[in-house]
Structures are given as C-alpha cells and as structure tokens.
C-alpha positions in Angstrom: -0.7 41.8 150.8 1.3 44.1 153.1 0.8 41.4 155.5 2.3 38.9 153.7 4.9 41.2 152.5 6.0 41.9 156.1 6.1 38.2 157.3 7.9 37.0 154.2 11.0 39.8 154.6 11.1 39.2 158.4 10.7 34.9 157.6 14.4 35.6 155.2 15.7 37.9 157.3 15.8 35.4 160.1 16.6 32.4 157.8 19.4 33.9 156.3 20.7 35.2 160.1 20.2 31.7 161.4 22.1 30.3 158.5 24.4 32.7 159.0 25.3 31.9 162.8 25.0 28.4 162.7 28.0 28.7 159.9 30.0 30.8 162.7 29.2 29.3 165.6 30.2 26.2 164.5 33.4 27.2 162.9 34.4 28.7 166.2 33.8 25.3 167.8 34.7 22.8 165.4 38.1 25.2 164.6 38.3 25.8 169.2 38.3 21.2 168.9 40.8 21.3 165.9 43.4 23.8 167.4 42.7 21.8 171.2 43.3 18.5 169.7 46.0 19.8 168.2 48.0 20.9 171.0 46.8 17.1 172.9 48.7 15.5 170.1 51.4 17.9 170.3 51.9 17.5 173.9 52.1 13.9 173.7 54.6 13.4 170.6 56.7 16.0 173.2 57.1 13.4 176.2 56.9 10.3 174.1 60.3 12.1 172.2 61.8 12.9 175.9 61.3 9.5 177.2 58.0 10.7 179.2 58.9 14.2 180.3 58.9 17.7 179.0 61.9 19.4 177.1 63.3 22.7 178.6 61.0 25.7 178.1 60.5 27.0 174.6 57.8 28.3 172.3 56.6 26.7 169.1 54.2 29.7 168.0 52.0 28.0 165.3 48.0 28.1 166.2 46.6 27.8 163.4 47.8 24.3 162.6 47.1 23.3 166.1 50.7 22.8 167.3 50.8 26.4 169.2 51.8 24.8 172.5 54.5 26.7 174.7 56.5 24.7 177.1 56.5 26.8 180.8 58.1 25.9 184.2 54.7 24.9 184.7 53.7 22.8 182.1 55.4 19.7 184.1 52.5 20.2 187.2 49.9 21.3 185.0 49.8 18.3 182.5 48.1 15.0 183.8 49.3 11.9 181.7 50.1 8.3 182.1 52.5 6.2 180.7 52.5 2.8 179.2 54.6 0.2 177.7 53.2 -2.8 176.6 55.0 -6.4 175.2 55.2 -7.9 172.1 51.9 -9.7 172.9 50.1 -6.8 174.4 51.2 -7.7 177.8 51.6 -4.4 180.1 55.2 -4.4 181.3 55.3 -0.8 182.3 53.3 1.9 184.0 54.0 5.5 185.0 51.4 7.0 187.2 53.7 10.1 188.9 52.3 12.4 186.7 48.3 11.9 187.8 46.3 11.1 190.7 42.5 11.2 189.4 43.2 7.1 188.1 44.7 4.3 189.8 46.3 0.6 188.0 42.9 -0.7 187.7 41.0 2.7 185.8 44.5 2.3 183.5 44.1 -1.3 182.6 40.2 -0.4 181.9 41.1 2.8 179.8 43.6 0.9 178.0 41.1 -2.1 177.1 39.3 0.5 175.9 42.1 2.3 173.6 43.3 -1.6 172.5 39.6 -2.4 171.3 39.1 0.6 169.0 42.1 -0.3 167.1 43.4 2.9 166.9 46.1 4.6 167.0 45.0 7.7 168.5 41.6 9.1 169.6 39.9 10.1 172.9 38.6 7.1 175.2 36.1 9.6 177.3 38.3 12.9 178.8 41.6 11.0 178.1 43.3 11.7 174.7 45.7 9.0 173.7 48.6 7.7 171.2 50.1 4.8 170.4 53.6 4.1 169.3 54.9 1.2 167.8 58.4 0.0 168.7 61.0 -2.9 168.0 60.3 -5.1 171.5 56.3 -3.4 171.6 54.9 -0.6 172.0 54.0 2.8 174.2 51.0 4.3 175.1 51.0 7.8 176.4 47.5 8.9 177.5 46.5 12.8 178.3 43.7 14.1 180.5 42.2 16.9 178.5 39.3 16.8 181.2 39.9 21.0 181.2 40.3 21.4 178.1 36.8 19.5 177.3 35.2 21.2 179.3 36.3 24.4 178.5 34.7 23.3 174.9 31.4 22.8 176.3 31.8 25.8 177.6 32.3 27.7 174.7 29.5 25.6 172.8 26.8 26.3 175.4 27.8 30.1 175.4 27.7 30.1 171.4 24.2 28.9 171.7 23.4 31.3 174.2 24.3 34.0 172.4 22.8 32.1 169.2 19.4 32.3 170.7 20.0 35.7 172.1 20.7 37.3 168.7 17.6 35.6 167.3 15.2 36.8 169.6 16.7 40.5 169.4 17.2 40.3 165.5 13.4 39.2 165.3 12.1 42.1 168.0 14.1 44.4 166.1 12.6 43.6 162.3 8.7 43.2 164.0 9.3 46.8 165.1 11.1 48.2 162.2 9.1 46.0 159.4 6.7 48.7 158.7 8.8 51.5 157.7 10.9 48.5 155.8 7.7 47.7 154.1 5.8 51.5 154.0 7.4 52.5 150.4 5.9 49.5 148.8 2.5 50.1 150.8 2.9 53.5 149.0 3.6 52.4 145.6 0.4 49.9 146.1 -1.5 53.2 147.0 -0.5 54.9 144.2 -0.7 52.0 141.8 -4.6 51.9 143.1 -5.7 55.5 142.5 -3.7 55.1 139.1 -5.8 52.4 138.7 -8.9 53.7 139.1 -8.1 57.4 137.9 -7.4 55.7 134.1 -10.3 53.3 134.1 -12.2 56.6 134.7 -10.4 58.2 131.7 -11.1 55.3 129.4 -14.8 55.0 130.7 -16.0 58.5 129.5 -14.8 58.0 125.6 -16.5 54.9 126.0 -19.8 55.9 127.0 -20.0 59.2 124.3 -19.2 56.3 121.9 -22.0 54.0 123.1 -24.5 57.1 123.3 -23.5 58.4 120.0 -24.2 54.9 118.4 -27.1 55.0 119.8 -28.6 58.0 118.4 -27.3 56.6 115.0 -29.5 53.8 115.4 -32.7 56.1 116.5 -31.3 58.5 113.6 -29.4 57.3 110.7 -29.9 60.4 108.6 -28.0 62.9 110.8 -24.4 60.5 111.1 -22.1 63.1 110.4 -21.6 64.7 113.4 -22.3 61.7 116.0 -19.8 59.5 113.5 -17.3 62.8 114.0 -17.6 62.8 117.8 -16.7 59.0 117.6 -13.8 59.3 115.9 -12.8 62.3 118.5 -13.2 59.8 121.6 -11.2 57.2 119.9 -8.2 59.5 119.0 -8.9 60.2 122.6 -8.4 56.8 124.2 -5.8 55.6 121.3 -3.6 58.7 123.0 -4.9 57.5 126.5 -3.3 54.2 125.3 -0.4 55.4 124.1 0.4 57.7 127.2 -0.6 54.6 129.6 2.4 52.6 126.9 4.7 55.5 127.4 4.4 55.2 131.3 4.7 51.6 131.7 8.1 51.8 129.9 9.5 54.8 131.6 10.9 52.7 134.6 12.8 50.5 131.7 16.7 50.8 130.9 18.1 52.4 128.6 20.8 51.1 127.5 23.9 53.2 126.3 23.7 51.7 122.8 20.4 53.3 122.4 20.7 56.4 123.6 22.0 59.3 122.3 22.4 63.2 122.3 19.4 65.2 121.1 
C-alpha cells in the first residue's frame, strides 16, 4: 500500500509539473512568434509608408503588442527586403533588389508565385515574411527575410525543451529520494491504525469468551444462573462501553462546527 501510495504522489507530481511547463514553455514561444511577427509586419508597413526605405531614427516602445521596433542608423544594413510592384494583371513591372543579396530575379519571381498562390495578403513563404498592398494602377509587394529571427525561434524552442526535459528528470530524482519521508507519516498512521486494530479486537475478544464460557456452564448447570447470568451482564456493560469509547474516538477527528460548540 505504501508502494502504491509513493508511485501515485510521485505519478501527480510529475503530471501536474509536465502540465505545468508545457503551459510555459509554450507561451514563451508562441508569445517570442507573436511579438517577432509583430515587429516583421511592423517593419514592412514602415518602408511600404516611406516609399521602400526607413524613416529617420525613432523609437515606438510597445512590446507587448508586437510593434516594439526601434528605428537605428543601422536598421537600413541590417534589414534584408525586396520590393515589388506588380500591374493591374499581375504582371511584375518593378523590382528592388539593393536591399539583399541572398536571392536573385529568378528566386523573386519563384517566391512571389508562391505568395500569389496562397491568396494572401500576408504570411511567411519559407524564411521570407511578406505583405501585400493593393493600389489604384496594382499593387506592392514588400517581402522581409526574417531568416534570423526564425532561427533565433528554434533556438529558443529547442532550449525550452532542453530545459523541459532537464527539470523532469531532476523533479523526478528529487521526489524518488524524498518520497519516503513524503509518504513516512501515513506509513505511521497505517502502523498505528494496525496495533489499534488488533489491541481492540483483543479487548472485545475477552468479554466475549467469559460470555461464551459462562453460557456454557448455564447449560451444564441451570440451577446456579445467578451469578454466571451476573457476570454476563458485567462483560456486556463492558464491551457496550468498549463500543462506545471505540464511537467516541472515531468522531474525535470530526469538526466542530461553531454553531455547536459552546462554553462549558
């Protein structure tokens, strides 16, 4: 029983700890994506409103919502984008490719076959993050290489699970070794509860047997009852106050509630 006992605390402990960091591990992540994506989006809306290039430096402090992006002297040779204009009938008529050198014309026109067959108006095509804008004579295309910012999200999501699996195994070393003093007062109160056990069903055993040995001297000799029918009754006042303590006992661990008590 103390077996099972052990098993069955350290079996919630570690349920409730997985539960418990798959909930924060994944908020870090799926929050790290939101606030990443964010900034993408941000970053774009920022060169497609300054006709493809960034604004003077300035801060727009707002994380949480995903727009904390700060403009820097560097933020011109840091970001890798491309530029696109396309016709009326989806015909390319523009293409600016000063700003990265990892794609050439031809990965552009396959990148944007890919962007014009999801029909959407934003969304990643692989490391690329992309937006489209619709205007009077067609529309613009900007897309952003977030290949850094990607992988600095694997990144974080195999270190979570590093550290996911580390805290498991050291959780569950820690609650093998500690289990037994976790589990010793119950193994206690079981030891107790046993010799309480067999302590009353001693008491209630010896009234039992002078009951059965003084009916059976009644049997053998009905004419001297009195005393045998006396020391009868004595063993049954004895176990009916056995009873009664045993009643008394089992109810002291009850509560009492404030209603029902009061002063003596």
């Amino acid at each position: 029983m103390i077996r099972s006992l052990r098993r069955r605390f350290i079996l919630i402990a570690m349920l409730s700890l997985v539960c418990t960091l798959l909930l924060l591990g994944g908020a870090i992540n799926v929050i790290y994506r939101h606030i990443s994506t964010g900034q993408a989006d941000t970053v774009i809306d920022l060169l497609y409103e300054n006709g493809g290039s960034f604004p003077a430096p300035y801060e727009n402090p707002d994380p949480i919502s995903g727009q904390g992006f700060q403009v820097t002297p560097e933020t011109s040779f840091e970001t890798r984008y491309v530029i696109v204009s396309l016709s009326d009938n989806m015909e390319v008529t523009y293409i600016d490719l000063d700003h990265i050198a990892a794609i050439d014309r031809r990965a552009v026109a396959d990148i944007l076959g890919n962007i014009l067959d999801s029909g959407k108006s934003s969304g990643y095509s692989g490391q690329y993050r992309y937006k489209i804008y619709d205007e009077d004579a067609g529309s613009t295309v900007i897309v952003l290489d977030r290949f850094l910012q990607l992988q600095s999200a694997g990144n974080l999501l195999r270190v979570t699970f590093i550290v996911f699996i580390a805290c498991i195994l050291l959780v569950l070393f820690l609650l093998i070794l500690l289990s037994k003093r976790v589990v010793k007062p119950f193994q206690d109160n079981l030891q107790r509860q046993r010799q309480f056990v067999t302590d009353a069903s001693h008491e209630l055993k010896t009234p039992l047997a002078i009951i059965s040995a003084d009916l059976g001297v009644l049997e053998g000799d009905p004419q001297d009852s009195q005393n045998w029918i006396q020391s009868a009754q004595c063993q049954v006042q004895r176990m009916d106050s056995l009873i009664g303590r045993l009643v008394e006992l089992a109810r002291a661990d009850e509560t009492v509630s404030d209603e029902a008590a009061s002063p003596v």
